[in-house]
C-alpha positions in Angstrom: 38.2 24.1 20.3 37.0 27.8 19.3 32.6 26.4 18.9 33.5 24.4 22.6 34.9 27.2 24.1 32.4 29.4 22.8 29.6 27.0 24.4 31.6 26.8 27.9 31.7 30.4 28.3 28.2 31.1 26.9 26.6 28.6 29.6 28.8 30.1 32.4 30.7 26.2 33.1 32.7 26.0 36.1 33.5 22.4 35.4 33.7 20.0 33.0 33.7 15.9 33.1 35.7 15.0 30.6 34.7 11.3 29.5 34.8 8.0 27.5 33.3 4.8 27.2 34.9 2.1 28.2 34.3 -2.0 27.0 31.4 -2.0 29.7 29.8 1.7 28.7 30.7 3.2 32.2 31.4 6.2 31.7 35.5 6.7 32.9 37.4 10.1 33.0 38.7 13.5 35.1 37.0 16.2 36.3 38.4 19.5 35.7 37.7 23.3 36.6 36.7 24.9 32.9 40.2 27.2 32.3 42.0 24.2 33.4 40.7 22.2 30.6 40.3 25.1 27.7 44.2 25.2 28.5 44.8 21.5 28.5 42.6 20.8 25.6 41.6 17.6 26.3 43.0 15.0 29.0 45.4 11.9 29.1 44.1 8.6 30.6 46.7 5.2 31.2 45.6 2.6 28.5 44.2 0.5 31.3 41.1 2.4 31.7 40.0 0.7 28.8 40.8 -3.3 29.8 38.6 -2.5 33.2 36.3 -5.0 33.7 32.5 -4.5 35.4 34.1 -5.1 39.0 37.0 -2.9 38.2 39.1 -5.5 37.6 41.6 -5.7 34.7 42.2 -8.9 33.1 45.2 -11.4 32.8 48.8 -10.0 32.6 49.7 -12.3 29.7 46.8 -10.5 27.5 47.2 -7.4 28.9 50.4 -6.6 28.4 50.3 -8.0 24.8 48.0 -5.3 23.8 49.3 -2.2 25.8 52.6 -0.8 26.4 54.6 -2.7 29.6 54.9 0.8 31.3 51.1 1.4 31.1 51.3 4.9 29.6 48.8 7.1 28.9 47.2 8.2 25.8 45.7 11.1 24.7 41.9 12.1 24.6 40.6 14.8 22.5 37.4 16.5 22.9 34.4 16.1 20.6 32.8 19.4 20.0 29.9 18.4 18.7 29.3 15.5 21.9 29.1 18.1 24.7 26.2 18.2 27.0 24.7 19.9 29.8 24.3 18.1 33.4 20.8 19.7 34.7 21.2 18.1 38.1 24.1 19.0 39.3 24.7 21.8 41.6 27.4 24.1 39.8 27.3 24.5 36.2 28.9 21.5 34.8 29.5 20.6 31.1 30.0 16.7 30.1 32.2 16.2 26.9 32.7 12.8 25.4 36.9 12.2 24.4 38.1 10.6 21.4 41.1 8.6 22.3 44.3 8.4 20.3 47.8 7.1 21.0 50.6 10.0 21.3 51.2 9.4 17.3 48.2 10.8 16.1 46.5 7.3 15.5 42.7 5.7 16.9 43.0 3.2 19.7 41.7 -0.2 18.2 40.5 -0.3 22.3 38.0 2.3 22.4 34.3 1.8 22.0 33.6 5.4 20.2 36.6 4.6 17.9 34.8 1.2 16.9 31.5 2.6 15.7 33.5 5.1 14.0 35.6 3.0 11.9 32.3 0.9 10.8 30.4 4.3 9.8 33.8 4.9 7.9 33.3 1.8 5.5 29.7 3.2 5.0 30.8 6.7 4.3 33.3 5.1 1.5 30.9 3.4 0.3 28.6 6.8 -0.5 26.6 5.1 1.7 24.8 6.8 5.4 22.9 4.9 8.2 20.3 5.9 10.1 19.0 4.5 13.1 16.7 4.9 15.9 17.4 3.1 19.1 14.5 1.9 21.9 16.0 1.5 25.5 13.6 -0.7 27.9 14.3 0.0 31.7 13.1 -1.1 34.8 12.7 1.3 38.3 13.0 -0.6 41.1 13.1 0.2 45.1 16.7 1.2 46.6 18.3 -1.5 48.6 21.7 -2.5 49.4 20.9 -6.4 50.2 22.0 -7.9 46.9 20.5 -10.9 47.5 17.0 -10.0 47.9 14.7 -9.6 45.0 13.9 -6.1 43.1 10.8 -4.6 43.7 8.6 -2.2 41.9 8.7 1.2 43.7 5.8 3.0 45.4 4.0 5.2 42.8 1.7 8.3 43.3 -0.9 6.6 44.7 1.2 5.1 47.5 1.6 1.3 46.3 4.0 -0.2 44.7 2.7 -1.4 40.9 1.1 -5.0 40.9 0.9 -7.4 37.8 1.8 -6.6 34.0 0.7 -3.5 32.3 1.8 -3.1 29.3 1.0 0.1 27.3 -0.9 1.5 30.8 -1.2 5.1 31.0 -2.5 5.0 34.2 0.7 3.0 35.0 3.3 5.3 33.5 1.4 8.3 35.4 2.5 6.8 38.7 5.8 8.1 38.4 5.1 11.4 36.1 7.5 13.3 38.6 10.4 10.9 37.7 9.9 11.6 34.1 9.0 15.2 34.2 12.5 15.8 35.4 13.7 13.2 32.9 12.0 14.6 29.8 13.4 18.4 31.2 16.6 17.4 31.7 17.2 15.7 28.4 15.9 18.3 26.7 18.2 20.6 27.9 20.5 18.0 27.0 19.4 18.2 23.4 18.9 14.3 23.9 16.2 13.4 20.9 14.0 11.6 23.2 10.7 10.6 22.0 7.9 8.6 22.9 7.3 7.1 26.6 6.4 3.4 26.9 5.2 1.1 29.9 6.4 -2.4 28.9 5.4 -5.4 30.4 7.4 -6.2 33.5 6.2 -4.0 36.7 7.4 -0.7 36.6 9.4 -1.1 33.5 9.3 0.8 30.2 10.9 2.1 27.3 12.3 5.5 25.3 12.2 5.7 21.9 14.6 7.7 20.8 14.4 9.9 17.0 16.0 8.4 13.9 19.5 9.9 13.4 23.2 9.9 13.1 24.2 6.3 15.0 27.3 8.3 16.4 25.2 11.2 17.6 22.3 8.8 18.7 24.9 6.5 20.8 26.5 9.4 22.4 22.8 10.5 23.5 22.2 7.2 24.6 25.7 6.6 26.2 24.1 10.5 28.1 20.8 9.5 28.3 21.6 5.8 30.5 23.4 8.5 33.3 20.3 10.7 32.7 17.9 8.2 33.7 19.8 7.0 36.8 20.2 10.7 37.9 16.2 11.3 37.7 15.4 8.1 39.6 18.1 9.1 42.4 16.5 12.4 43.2 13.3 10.5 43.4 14.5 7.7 45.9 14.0 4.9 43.9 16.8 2.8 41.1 16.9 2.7 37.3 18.4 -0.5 36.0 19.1 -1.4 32.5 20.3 -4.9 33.3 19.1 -7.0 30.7 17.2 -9.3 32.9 16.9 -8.0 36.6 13.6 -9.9 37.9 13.1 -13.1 37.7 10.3 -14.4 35.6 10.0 -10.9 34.0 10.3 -10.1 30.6 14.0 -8.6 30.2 15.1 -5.1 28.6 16.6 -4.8 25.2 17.6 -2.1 23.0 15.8 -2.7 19.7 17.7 -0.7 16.8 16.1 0.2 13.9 18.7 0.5 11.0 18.5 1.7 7.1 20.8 3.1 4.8 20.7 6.1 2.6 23.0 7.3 -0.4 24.3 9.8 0.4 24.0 11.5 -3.4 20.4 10.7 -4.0 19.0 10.7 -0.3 17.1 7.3 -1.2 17.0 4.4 1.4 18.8 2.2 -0.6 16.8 -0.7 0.6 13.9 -0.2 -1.7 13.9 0.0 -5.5 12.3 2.5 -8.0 9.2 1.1 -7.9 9.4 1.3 -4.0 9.7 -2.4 -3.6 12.2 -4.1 -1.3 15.9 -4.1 -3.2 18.3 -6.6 -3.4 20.6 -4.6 -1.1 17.8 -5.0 1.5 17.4 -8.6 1.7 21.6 -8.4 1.7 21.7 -6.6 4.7 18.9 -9.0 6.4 21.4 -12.0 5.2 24.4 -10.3 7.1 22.9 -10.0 10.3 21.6 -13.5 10.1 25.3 -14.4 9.3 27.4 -12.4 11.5 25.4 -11.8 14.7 26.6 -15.2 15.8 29.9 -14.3 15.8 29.8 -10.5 17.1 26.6 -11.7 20.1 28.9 -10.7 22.6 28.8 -6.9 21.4 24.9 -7.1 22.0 24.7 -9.6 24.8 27.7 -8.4 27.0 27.4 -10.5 29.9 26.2 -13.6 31.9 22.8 -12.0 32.7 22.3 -10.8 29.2 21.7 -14.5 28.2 19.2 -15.0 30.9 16.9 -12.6 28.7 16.6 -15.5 25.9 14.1 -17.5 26.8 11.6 -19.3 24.5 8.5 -18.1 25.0 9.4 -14.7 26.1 9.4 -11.4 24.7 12.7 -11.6 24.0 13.0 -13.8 20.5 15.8 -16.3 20.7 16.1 -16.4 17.0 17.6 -14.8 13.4 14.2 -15.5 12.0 13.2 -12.3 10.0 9.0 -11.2 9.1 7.0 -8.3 8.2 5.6 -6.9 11.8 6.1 -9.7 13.4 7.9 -9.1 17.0 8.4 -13.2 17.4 11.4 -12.7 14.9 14.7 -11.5 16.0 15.0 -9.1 12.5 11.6 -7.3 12.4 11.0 -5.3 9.4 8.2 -3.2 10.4 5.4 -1.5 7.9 6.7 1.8 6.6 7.2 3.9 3.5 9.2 2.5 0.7 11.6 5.7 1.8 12.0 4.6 5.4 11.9 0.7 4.9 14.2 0.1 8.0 14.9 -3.6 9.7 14.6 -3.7 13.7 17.1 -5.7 15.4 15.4 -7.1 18.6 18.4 -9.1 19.8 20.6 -6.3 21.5 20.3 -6.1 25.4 19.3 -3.3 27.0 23.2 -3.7 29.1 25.0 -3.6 25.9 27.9 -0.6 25.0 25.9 1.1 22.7 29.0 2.3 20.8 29.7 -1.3 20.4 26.3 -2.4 19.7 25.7 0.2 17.1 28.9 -0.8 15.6 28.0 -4.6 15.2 24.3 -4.4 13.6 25.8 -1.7 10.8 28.4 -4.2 10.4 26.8 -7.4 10.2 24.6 -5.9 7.7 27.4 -4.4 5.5 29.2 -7.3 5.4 25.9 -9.0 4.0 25.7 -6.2 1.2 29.1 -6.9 0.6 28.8 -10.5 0.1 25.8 -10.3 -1.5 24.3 -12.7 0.8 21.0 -14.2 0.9 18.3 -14.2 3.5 16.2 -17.3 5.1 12.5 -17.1 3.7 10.8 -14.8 5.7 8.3 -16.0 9.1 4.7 -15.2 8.3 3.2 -16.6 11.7 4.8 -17.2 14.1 8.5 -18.2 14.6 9.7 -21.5 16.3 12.1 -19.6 19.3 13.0 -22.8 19.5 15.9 -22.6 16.5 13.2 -23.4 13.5 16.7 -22.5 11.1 19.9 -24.1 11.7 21.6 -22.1 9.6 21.3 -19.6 11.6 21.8 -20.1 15.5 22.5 -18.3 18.2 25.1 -19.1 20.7 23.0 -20.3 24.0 25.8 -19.1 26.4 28.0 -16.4 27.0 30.8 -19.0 26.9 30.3 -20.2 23.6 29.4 -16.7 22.4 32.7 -15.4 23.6 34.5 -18.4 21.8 32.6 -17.9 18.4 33.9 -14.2 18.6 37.3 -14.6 19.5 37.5 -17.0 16.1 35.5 -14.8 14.0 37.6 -13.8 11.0 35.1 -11.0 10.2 35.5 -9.6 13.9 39.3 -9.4 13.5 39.4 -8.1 9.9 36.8 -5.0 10.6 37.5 -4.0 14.1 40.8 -5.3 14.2 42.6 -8.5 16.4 43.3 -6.3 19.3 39.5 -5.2 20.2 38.7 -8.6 19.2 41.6 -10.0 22.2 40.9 -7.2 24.5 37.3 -7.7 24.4 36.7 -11.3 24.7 39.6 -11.0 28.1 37.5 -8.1 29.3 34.3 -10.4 29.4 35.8 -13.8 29.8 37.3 -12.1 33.2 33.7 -10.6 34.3 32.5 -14.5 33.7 35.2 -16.2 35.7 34.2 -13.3 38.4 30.7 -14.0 37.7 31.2 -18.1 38.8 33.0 -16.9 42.0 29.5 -15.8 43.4 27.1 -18.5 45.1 23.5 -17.6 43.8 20.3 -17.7 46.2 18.7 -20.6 43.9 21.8 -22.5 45.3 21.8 -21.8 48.8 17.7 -22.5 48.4 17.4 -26.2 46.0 20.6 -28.0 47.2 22.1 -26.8 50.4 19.7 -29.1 52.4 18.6 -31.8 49.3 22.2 -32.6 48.0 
């Protein structure tokens, strides 16, 4: 604790939010005055916390109460020194610090999101082996409103309208709400939050961060930071940021592209190119995995019943495991780069998605591949078929059958172990059968009068 309490006393903290990530990526927790949690060292939670659905609910007793204790006790969280961060907007000087959770033994909960990616970057770092990735978050402002039922809209910009059409890559777009990311860019930089380049994508008023390549535990803490960042900004500017995968109808949806590659840790050479800087074997292993495996661990990237409304054919989303030099039609995109940063993109994550768990399921996939030594499809050239050109490799069309793929997935249960796998699948099989509860507008508009 001596480099935390160091920082808390240096910045002149009054509080601190002590949180984690739960299966959802809300961020769950206490609030505590500083010398209250300097003496504490850290915080207990009741194992619950982490089988909260979406809605807050928790899911069925039979499940629940085969993974967690029958008395609901609490275990412990322990501060992460080096995930402590700065919260610019609020009003007394306030310190956010992200919790490891254990149980009262000493030992990881299987449960946790942050525990997840770290046991994945522990079968790399045995390996002699170091990821790197670089995340891309797409986003969409939208005006406030609490009728649920009526449509987004674009807010009103500088110039007093709200934005009209598609422009994708406008300057003049972006511009219209500088304000909003002037306070954005500030605040994450006093975050320390590697943010990089500013995007406007294609739906109205939506647009992406890139963030800088990095540590994937370090880079999903910042983006874990960075989603509450966002929100913040937009709030103080009267207007919403949303990173629901697909929030307007017939817009494009938001994902979080990851780009991924792997370094040895002795050499510091991307171990996905050779000698002779072309591609290595270990390269089109890792492309092979994620074909493989992303089937079975979709849920972890597409989390929810509007996650699968973003794959479409013939959107920007691709709906396939198709890989190809710079080509964006292909789920696995390996873009052009130096033979030291060859890197694959994967363009199937949503946007929504835990990005502890998200994280965790790309490096996985594509260990697994190296592993196995598995090999690839042939790679796309033109353009891909979205329409499931290889049935090798298919994606589940439905968060139903995704859910059911995943809960059999022997490769789930042997890596991140049978009890995330259970408690997962409940969390989101719960949020679905909350999900069919609701009576949609397209209902109430095609068949309440032509039925």
């Amino acid at each position: 604790m001596d480099k935390l309490i160091a920082f808390l006393k240096d910045k002149k903290i009054t509080e601190v939010e002590c949180v984690i990530s739960d299966m959802t990526g809300i961020a769950r927790g206490k609030i505590a005055p500083v010398d209250k949690f300097i003496d504490e060292k850290g915080m207990r939670l009741p194992e619950s916390v982490l089988l909260q659905t979406v809605t807050g609910d928790f899911i069925d007793d039979s499940i629940f109460y085969s993974l967690l204790d029958d008395a609901d006790i609490d275990f412990v969280c322990v501060p992460d020194e080096n995930a402590v961060f700065m919260l610019p907007w609020t009003v007394e000087a306030t310190a956010q610090v992200i919790h490891d959770c254990y149980d009262r033994m000493g030992n990881p909960i299987e449960l946790s999101p942050r525990n997840v990616l770290k046991k994945v970057l522990k079968l790399y770092e045995d390996k002699g082996w170091e990821p790197v990735i670089a995340p891309e978050m797409e986003f969409y402002l939208t005006q406030r409103s609490d009728d649920h039922d009526l449509p987004l809209k674009p807010p009103v910009g500088r110039s007093g309208r709200p934005e009209a059409g598609r422009q994708s890559f406008s300057i003049d777009a972006a511009n219209e709400y500088d304000p909003l990311f002037e306070d954005m860019y500030d605040w994450c930089e006093a975050q320390g939050l590697d943010i990089d380049t500013l995007i406007h994508e294609d739906g109205p008023a939506q647009m992406e961060i890139n963030f800088s390549h990095g540590n994937p535990l370090a880079l999903a803490d910042q983006v874990f930071v960075f989603k509450r960042t966002l929100k913040e900004a937009a709030l103080k500017h009267n207007v919403c940021a949303t990173f629901m995968a697909k929030p307007v109808t017939d817009e494009p949806g938001s994902a979080m592209h990851i780009h991924q590659s792997v370094i040895d840790k002795k050499t510091g050479k991307n171990i996905f190119t050779k000698e002779d800087g072309t591609q290595s074997q270990l390269f089109l292993n890792y492309i092979a995995g994620l074909q493989t495996y992303i089937p079975e661990l979709l849920p972890l990237m597409a989390p929810s019943a509007n996650s699968f409304r973003r794959f479409l054919p013939g959107t920007s989303a691709p709906v396939n495991l198709e890989w190809g030099v710079e080509n964006r039609t292909c789920g696995l995109r390996i873009p052009e780069s130096s033979p030291q940063n060859r890197r694959i993109e994967n363009r199937i994550p949503g946007a929504d998605a835990n990005c502890y768990l998200t994280i965790a399921a790309s490096l996985l996939c594509g260990f697994i591949g190296m592993e196995k030594g598995l090999r690839p499809s042939t790679p796309v050239t033109g353009r891909a078929n979205e329409s499931r050109t290889n049935n090798e490799y298919c994606l589940p069309l439905t968060l139903e059958e995704a859910l059911m793929a995943m809960q059999d997935s022997e490769a789930c249960i042997e890596y991140l172990g049978q009890s995330f796998t259970t408690g997962f699948v409940a969390v989101k099989q719960a949020e679905l059968e909350n999900f069919r509860r609701v009576v949609s507008s397209w209902e109430r508009e095609f068949l309440l009068l032509t039925v």
